[in-house]
N, CA, C and O atoms as a Maestro MAE file, in Angstrom:
{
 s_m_m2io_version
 :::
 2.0.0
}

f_m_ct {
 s_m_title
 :::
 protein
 m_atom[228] {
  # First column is atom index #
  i_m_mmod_type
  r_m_x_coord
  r_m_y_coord
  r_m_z_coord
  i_m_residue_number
  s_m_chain_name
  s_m_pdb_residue_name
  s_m_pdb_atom_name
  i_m_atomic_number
  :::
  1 25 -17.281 5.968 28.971 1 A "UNK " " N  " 7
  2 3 -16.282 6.872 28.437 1 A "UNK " " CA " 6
  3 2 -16.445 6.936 26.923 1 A "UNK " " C  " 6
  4 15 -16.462 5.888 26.278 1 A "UNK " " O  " 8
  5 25 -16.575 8.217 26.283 2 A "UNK " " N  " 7
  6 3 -16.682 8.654 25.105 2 A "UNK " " CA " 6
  7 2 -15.159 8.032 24.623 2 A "UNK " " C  " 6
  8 15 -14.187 7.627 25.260 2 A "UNK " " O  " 8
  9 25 -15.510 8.189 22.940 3 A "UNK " " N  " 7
  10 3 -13.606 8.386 22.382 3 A "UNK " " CA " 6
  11 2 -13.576 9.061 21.978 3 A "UNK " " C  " 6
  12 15 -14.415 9.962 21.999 3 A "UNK " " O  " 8
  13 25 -12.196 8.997 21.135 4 A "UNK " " N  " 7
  14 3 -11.279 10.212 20.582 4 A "UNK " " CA " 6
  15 2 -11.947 9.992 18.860 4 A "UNK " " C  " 6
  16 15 -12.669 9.081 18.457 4 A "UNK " " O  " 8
  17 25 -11.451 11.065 18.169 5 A "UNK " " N  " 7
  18 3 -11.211 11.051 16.867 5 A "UNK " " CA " 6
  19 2 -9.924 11.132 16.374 5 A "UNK " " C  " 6
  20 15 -9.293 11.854 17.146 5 A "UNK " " O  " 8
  21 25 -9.409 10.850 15.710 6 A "UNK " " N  " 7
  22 3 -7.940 10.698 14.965 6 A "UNK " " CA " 6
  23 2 -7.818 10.895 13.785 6 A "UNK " " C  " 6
  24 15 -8.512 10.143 13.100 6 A "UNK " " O  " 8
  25 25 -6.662 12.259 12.751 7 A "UNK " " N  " 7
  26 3 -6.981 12.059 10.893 7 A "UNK " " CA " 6
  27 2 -5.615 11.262 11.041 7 A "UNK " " C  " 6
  28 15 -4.492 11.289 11.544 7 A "UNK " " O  " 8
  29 25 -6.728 10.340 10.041 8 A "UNK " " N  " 7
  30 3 -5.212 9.328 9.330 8 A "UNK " " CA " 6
  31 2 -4.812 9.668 7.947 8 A "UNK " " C  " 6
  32 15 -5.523 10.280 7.151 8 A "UNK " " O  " 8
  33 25 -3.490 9.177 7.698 9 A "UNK " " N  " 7
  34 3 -3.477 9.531 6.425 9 A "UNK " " CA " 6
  35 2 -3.240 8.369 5.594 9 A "UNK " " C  " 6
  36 15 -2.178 7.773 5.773 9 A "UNK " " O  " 8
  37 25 -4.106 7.913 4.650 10 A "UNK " " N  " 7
  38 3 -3.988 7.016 3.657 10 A "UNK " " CA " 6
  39 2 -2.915 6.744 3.455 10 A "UNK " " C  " 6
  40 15 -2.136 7.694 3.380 10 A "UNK " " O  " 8
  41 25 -2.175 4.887 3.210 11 A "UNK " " N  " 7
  42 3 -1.061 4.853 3.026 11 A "UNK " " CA " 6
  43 2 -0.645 4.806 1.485 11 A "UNK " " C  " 6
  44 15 0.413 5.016 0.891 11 A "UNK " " O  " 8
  45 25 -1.954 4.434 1.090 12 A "UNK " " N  " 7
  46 3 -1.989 4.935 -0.577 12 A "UNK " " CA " 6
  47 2 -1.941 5.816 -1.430 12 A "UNK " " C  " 6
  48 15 -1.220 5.982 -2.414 12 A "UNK " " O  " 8
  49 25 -2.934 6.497 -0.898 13 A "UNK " " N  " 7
  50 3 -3.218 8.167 -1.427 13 A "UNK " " CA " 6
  51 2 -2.240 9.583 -1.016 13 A "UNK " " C  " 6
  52 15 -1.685 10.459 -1.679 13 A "UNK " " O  " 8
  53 25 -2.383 9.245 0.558 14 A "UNK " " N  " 7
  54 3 -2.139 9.876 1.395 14 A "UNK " " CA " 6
  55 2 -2.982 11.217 1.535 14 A "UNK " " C  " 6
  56 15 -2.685 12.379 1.812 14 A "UNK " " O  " 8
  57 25 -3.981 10.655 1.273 15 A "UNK " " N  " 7
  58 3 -5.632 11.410 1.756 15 A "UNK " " CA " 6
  59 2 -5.207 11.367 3.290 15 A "UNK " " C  " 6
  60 15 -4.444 10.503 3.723 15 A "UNK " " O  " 8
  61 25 -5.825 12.484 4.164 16 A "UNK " " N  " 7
  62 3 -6.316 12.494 5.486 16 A "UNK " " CA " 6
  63 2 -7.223 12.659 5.559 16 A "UNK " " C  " 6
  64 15 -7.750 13.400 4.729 16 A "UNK " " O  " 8
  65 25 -8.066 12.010 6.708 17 A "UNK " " N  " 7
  66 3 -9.735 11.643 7.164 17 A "UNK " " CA " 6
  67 2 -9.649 11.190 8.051 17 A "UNK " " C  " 6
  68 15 -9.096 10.119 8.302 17 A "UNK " " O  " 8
  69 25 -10.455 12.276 9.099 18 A "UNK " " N  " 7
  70 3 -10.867 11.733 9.994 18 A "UNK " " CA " 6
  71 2 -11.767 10.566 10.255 18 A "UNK " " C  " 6
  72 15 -12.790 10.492 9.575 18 A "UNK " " O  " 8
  73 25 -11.512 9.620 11.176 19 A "UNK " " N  " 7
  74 3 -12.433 8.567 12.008 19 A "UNK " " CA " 6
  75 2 -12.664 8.399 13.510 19 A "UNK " " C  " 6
  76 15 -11.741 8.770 14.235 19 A "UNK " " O  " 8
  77 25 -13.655 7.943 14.028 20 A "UNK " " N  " 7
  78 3 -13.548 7.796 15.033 20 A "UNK " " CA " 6
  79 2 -12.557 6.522 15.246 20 A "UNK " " C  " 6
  80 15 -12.175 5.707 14.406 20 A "UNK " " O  " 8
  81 25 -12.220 6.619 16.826 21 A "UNK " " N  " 7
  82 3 -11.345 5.097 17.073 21 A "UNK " " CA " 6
  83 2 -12.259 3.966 17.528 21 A "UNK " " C  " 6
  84 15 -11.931 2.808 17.785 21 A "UNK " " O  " 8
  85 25 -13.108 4.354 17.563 22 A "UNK " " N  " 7
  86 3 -14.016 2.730 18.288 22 A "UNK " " CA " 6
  87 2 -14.935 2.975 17.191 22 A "UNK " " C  " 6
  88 15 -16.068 3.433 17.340 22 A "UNK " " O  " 8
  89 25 -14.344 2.614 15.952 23 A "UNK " " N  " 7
  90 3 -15.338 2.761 14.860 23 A "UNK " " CA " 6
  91 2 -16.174 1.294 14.821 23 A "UNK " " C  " 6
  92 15 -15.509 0.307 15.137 23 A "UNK " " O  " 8
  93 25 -17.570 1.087 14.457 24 A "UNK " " N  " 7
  94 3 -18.278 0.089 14.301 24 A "UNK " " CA " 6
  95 2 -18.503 -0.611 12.679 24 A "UNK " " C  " 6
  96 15 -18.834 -1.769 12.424 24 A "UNK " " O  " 8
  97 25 -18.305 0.132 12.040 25 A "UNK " " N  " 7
  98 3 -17.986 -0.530 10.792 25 A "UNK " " CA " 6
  99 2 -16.921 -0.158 9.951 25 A "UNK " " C  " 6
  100 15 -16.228 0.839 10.154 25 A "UNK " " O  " 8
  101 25 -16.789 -0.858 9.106 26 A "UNK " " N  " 7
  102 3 -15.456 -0.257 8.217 26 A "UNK " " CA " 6
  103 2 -14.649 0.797 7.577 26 A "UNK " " C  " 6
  104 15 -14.735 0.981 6.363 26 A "UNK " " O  " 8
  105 25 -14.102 1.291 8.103 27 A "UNK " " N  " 7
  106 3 -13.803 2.928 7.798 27 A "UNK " " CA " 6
  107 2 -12.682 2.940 6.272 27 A "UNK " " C  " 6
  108 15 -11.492 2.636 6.351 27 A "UNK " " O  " 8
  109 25 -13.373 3.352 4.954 28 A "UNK " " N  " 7
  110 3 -12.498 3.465 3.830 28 A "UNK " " CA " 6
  111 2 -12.006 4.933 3.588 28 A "UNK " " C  " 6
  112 15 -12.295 5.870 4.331 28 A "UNK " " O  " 8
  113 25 -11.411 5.004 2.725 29 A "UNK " " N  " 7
  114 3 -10.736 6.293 2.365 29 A "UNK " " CA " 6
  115 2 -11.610 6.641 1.336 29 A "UNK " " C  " 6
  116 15 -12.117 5.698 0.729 29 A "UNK " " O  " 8
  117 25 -11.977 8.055 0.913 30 A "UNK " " N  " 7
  118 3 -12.942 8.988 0.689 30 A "UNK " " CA " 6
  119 2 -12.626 8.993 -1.097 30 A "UNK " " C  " 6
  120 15 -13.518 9.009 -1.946 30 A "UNK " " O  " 8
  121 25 -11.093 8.974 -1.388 31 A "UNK " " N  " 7
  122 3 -10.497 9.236 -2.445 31 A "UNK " " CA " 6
  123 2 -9.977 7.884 -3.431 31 A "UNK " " C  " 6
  124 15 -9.920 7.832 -4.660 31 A "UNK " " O  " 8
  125 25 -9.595 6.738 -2.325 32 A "UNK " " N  " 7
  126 3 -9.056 5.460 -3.199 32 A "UNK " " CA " 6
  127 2 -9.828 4.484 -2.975 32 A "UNK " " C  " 6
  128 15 -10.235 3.787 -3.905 32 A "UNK " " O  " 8
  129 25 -10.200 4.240 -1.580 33 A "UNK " " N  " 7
  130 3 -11.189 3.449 -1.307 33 A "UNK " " CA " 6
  131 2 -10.280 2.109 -0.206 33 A "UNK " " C  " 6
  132 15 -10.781 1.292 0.566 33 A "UNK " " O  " 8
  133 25 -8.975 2.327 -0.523 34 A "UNK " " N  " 7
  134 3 -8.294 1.506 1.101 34 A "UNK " " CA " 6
  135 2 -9.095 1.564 2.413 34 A "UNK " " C  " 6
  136 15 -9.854 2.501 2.661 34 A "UNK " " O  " 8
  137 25 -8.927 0.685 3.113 35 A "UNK " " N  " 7
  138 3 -9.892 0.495 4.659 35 A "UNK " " CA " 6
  139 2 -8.809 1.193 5.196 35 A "UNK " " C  " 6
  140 15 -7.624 1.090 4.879 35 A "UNK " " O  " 8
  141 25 -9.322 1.917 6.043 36 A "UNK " " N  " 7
  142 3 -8.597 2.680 7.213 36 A "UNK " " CA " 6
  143 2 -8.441 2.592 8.865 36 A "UNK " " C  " 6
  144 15 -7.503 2.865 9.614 36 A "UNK " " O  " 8
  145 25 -9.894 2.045 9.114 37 A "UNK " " N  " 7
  146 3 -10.123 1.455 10.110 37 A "UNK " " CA " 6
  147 2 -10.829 -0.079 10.196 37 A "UNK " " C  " 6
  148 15 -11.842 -0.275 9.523 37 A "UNK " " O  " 8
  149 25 -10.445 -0.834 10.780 38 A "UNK " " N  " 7
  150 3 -11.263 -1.964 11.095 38 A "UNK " " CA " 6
  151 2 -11.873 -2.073 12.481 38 A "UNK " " C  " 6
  152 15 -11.169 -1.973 13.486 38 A "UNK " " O  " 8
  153 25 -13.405 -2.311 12.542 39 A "UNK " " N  " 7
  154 3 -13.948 -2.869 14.113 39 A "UNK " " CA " 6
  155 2 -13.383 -3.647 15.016 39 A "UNK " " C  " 6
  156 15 -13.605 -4.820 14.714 39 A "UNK " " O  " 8
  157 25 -12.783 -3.555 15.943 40 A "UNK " " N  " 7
  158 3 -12.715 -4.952 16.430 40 A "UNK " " CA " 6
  159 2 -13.518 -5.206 17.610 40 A "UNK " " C  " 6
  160 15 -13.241 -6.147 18.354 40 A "UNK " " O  " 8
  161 25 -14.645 -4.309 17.865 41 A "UNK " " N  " 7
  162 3 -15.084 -5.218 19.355 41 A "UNK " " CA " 6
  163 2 -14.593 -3.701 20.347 41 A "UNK " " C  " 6
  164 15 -15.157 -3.700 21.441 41 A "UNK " " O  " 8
  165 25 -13.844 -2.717 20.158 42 A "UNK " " N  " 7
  166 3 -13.427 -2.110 20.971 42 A "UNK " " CA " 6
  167 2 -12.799 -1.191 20.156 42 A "UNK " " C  " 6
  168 15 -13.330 -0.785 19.122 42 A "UNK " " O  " 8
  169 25 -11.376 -0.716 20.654 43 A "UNK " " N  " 7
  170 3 -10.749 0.273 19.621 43 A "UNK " " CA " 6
  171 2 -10.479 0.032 17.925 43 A "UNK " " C  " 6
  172 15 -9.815 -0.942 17.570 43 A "UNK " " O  " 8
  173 25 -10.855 0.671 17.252 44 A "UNK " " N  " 7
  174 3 -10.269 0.010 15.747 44 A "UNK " " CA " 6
  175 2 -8.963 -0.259 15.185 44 A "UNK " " C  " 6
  176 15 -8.135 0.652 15.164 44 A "UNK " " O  " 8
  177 25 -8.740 -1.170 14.822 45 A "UNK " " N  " 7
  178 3 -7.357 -0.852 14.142 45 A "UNK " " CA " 6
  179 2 -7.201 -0.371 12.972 45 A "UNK " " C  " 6
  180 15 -7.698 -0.849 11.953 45 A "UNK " " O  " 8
  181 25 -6.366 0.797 13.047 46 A "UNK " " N  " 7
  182 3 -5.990 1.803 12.103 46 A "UNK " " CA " 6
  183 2 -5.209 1.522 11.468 46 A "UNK " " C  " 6
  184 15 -4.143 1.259 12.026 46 A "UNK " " O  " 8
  185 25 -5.293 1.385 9.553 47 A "UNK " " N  " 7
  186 3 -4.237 0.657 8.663 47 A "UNK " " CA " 6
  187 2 -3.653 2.038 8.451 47 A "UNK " " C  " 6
  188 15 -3.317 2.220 7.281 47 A "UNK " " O  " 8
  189 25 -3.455 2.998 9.214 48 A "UNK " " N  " 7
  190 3 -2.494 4.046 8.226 48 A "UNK " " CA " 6
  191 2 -1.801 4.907 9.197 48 A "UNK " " C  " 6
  192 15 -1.818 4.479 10.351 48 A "UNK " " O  " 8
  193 25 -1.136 6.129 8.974 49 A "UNK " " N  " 7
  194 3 -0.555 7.134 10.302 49 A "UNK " " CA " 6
  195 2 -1.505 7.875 10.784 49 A "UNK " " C  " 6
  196 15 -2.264 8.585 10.125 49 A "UNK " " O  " 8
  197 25 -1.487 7.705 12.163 50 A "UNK " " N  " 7
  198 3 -2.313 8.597 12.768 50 A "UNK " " CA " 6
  199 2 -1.575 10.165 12.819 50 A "UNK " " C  " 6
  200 15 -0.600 10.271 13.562 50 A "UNK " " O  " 8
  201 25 -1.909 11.066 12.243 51 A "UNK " " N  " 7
  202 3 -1.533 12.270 11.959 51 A "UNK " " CA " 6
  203 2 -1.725 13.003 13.097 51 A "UNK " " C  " 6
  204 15 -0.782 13.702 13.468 51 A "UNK " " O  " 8
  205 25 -3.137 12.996 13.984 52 A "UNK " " N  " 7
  206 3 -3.561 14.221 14.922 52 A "UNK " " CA " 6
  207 2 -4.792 13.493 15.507 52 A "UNK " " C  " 6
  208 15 -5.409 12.709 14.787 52 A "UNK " " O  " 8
  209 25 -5.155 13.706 16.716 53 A "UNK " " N  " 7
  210 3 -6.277 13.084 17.850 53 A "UNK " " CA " 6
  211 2 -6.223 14.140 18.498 53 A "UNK " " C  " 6
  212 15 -5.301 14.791 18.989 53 A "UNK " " O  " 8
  213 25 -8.009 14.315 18.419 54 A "UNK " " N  " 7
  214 3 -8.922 14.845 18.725 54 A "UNK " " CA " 6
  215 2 -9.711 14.642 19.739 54 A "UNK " " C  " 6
  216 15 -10.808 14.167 19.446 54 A "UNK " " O  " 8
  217 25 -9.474 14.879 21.003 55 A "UNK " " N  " 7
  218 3 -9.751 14.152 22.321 55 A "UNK " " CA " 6
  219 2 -11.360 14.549 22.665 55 A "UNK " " C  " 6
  220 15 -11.490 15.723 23.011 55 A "UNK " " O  " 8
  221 25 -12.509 13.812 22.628 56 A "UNK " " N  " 7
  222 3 -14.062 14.429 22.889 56 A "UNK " " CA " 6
  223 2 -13.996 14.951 24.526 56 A "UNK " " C  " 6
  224 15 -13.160 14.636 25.373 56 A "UNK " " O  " 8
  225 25 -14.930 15.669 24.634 57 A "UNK " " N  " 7
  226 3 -15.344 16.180 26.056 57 A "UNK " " CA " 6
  227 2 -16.758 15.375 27.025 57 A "UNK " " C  " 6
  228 15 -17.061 15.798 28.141 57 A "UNK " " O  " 8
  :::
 }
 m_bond[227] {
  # First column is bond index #
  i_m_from
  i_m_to
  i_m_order
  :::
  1 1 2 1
  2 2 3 1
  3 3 4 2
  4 3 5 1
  5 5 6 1
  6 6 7 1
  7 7 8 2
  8 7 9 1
  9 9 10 1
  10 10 11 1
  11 11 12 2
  12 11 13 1
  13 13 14 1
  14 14 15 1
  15 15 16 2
  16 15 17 1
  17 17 18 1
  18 18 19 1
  19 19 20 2
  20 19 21 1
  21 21 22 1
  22 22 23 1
  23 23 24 2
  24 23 25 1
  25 25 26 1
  26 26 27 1
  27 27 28 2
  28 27 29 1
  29 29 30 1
  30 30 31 1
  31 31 32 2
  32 31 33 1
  33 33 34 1
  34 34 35 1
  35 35 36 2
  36 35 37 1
  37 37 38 1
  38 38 39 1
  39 39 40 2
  40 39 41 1
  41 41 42 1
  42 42 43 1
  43 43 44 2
  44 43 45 1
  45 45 46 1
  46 46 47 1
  47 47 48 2
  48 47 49 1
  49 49 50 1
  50 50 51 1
  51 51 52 2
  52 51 53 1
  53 53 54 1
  54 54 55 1
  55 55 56 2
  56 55 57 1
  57 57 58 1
  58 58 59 1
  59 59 60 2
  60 59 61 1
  61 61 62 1
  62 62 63 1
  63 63 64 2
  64 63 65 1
  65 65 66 1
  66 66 67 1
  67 67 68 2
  68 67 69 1
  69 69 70 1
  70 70 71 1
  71 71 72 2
  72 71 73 1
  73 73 74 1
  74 74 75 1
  75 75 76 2
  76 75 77 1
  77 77 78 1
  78 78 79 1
  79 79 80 2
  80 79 81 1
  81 81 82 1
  82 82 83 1
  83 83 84 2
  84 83 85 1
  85 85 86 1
  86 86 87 1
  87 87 88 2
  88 87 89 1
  89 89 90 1
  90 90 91 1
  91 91 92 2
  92 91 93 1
  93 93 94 1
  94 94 95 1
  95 95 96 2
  96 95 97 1
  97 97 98 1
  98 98 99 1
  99 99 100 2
  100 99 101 1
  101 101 102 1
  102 102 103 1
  103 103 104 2
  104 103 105 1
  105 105 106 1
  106 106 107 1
  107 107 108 2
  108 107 109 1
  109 109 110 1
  110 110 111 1
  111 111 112 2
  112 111 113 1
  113 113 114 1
  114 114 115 1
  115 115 116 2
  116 115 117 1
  117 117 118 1
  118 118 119 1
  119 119 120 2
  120 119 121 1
  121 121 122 1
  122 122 123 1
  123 123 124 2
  124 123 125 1
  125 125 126 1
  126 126 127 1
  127 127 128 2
  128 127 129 1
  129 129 130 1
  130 130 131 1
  131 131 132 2
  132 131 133 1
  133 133 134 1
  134 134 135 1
  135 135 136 2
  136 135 137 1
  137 137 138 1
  138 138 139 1
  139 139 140 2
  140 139 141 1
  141 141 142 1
  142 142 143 1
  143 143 144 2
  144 143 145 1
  145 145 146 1
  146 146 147 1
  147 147 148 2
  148 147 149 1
  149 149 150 1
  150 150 151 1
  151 151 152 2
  152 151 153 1
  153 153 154 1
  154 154 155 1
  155 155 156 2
  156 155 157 1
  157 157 158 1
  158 158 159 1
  159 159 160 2
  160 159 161 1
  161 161 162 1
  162 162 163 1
  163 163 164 2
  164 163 165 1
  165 165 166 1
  166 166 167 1
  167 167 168 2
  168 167 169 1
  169 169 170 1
  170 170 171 1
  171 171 172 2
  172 171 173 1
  173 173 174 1
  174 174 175 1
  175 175 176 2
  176 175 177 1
  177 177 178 1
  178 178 179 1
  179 179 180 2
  180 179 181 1
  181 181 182 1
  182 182 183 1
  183 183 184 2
  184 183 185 1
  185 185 186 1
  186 186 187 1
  187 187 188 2
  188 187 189 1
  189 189 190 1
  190 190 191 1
  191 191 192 2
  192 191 193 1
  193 193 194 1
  194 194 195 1
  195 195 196 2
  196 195 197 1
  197 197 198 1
  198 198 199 1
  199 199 200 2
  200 199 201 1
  201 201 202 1
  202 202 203 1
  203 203 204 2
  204 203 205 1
  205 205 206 1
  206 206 207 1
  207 207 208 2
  208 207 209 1
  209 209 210 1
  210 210 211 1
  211 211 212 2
  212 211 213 1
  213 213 214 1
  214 214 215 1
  215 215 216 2
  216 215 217 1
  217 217 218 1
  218 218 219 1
  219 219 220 2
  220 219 221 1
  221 221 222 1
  222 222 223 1
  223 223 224 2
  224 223 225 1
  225 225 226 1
  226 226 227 1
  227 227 228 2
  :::
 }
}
């Protein structure tokens, strides 16, 4: 099973950027540089609001 994509929005900036959710390495923000996503082995955990998910086919 494929995943989703999700824009989060920075809890700093409040930049939105998309990531995937089963991200494999560290996902930062484009504008401040906060981590957004962390790996864990499976789904990432997301340090910010998930705004909108983007379901793959």
């Amino acid at each position: 099973m494929a995943g989703n994509f999700s824009t989060v929005e920075c809890p700093d900036c409040e930049n939105e950027q998309t990531v995937f959710e089963k991200a494999a390495t560290e996902v930062s923000c484009a504008v401040c540089g906060h981590t957004l996503a962390r790996p864990t082995g499976g789904l990432a955990t997301i340090e910010g609001e998930i705004v909108e998910t983007v379901e793959a086919r």
